[in-house]
C-alpha positions as CSV (number, residue, x, y, z in Angstrom):
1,X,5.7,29.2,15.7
2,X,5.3,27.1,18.7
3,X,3.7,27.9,21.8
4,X,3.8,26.4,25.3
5,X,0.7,28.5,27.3
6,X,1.0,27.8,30.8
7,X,-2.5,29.2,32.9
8,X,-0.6,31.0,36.1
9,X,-1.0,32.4,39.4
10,X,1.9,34.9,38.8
11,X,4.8,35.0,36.8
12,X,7.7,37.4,36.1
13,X,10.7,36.9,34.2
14,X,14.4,38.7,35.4
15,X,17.5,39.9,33.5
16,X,20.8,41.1,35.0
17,X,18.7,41.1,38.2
18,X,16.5,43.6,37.0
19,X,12.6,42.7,36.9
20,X,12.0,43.0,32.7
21,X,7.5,41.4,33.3
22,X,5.7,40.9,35.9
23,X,2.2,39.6,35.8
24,X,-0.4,38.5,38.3
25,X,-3.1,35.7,37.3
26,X,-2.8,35.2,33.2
27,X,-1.1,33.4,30.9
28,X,2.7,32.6,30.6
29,X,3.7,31.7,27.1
30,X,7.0,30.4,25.5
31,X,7.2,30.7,22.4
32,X,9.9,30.0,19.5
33,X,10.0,30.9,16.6
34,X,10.8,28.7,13.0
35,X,12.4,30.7,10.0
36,X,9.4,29.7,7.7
37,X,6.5,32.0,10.3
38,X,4.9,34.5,8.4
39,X,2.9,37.2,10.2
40,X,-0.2,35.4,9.6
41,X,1.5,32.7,11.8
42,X,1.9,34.8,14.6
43,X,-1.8,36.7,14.4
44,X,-3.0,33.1,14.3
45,X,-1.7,32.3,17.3
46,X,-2.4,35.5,19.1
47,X,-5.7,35.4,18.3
48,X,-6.1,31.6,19.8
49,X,-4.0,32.6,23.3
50,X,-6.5,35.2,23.8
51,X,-9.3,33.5,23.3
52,X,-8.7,30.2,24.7
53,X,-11.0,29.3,27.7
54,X,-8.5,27.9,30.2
55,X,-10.0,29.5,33.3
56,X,-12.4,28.7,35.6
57,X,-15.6,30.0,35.3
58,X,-18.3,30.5,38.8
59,X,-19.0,26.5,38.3
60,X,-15.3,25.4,38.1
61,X,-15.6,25.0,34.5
62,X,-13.1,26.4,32.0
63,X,-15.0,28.6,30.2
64,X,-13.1,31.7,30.4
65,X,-10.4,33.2,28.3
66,X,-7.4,35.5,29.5
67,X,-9.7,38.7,28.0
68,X,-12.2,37.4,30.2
69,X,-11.0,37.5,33.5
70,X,-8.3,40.9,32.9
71,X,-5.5,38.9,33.1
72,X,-2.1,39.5,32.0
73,X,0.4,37.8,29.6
74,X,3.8,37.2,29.9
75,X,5.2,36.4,26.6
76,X,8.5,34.9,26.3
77,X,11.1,34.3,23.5
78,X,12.4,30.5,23.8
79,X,14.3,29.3,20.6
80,X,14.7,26.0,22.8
81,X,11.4,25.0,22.0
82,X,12.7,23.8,18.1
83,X,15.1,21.7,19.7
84,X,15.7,18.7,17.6
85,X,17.4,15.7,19.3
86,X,17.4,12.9,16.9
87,X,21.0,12.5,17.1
88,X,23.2,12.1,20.0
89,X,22.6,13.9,23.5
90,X,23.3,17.6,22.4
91,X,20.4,19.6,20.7
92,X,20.0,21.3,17.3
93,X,18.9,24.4,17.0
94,X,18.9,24.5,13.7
95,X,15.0,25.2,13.0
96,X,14.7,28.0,15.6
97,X,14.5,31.1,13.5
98,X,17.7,33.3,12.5
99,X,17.7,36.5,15.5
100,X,17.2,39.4,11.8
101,X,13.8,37.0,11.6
102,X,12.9,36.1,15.2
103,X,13.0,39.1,17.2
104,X,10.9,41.3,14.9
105,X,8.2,38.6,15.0
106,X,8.7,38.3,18.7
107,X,8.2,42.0,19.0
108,X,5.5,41.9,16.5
109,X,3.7,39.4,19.1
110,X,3.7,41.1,21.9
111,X,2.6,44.3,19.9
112,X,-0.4,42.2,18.8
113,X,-1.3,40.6,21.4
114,X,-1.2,43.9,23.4
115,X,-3.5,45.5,20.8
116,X,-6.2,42.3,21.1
117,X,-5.8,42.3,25.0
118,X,-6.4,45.6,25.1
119,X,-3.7,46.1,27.9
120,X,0.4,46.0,27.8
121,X,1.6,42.3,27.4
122,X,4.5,41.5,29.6
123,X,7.8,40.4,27.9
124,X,11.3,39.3,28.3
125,X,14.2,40.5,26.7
126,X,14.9,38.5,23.5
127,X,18.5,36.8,23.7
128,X,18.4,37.7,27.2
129,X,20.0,34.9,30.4
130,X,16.4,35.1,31.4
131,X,15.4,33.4,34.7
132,X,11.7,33.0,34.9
133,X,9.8,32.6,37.9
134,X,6.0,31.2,38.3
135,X,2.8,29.3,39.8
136,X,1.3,27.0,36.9
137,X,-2.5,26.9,38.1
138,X,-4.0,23.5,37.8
139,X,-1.5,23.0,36.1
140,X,-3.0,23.8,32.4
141,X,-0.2,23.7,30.1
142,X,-1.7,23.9,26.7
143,X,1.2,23.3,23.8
144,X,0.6,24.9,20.2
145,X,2.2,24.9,16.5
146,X,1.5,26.8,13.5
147,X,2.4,24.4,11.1
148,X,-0.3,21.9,12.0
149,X,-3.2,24.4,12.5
150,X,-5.8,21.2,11.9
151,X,-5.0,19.8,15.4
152,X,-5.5,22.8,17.6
């Protein structure tokens, strides 16, 4: 799985014109999903986006998670984000996990991550023409994989 965590303002993401997550200050995260994620995968990751200290604390430092501060989460589905584009100018998807593989995980995720948040995690609708709208604070943009755990 990868991740791209973005530390925002306020974020909500829009299907058909009809509002599907809405969140105030919190994370926004994008993630895709690769055919080889297992379940361990996706609690590993959960467990780091809740936990990571990306927000100020009272001395400007960042020191406090997402649980921290009550914020929300907006999680995302984004195949894109296994784009390969070795070749030529037009991407392959081919990485990006099969939809019979990817949407249970993605559901999975937000189940989990609602469960450690201890509040309803935000989502958009897998597959959907979602348009996403947002502040980045900072910006923090924070970028994770599963498959190389040792550098995150």
């Amino acid at each position: 799985m990868r991740a791209v965590i973005q530390r925002v303002t306020h974020a909500s993401c829009t299907v058909e014109g009809i509002v599907t997550g809405k969140i105030d200050q919190g994370l926004l995260v994008l993630v895709g999903i690769e055919e080889i994620d297992t379940e361990e995968d996706m609690k590993w990751l959960a467990q780091k986006i809740v936990n990571l200290r990306i927000f100020s604390d009272e001395n400007g430092l960042m020191n406090k998670s997402v649980q921290d501060i009550a914020g929300g989460i907006l999680l995302i589905s984004q195949f894109t984000l296994f784009a390969q584009t070795k070749k030529g100018n037009r991407p392959s998807f081919i990485r990006a996990g099969k939809p019979d593989k990817a949407r249970p995980m993605y559901d999975g995720m937000g189940k989990y991550l609602s469960g450690l948040l201890e509040k309803e995690v935000q989502m958009g609708i897998f597959g959907g023409d979602m348009k996403i709208d947002l502040r980045n604070d900072g910006p923090v943009t924070i970028i994770m994989n599963t498959q190389d755990k040792d550098n995150f």
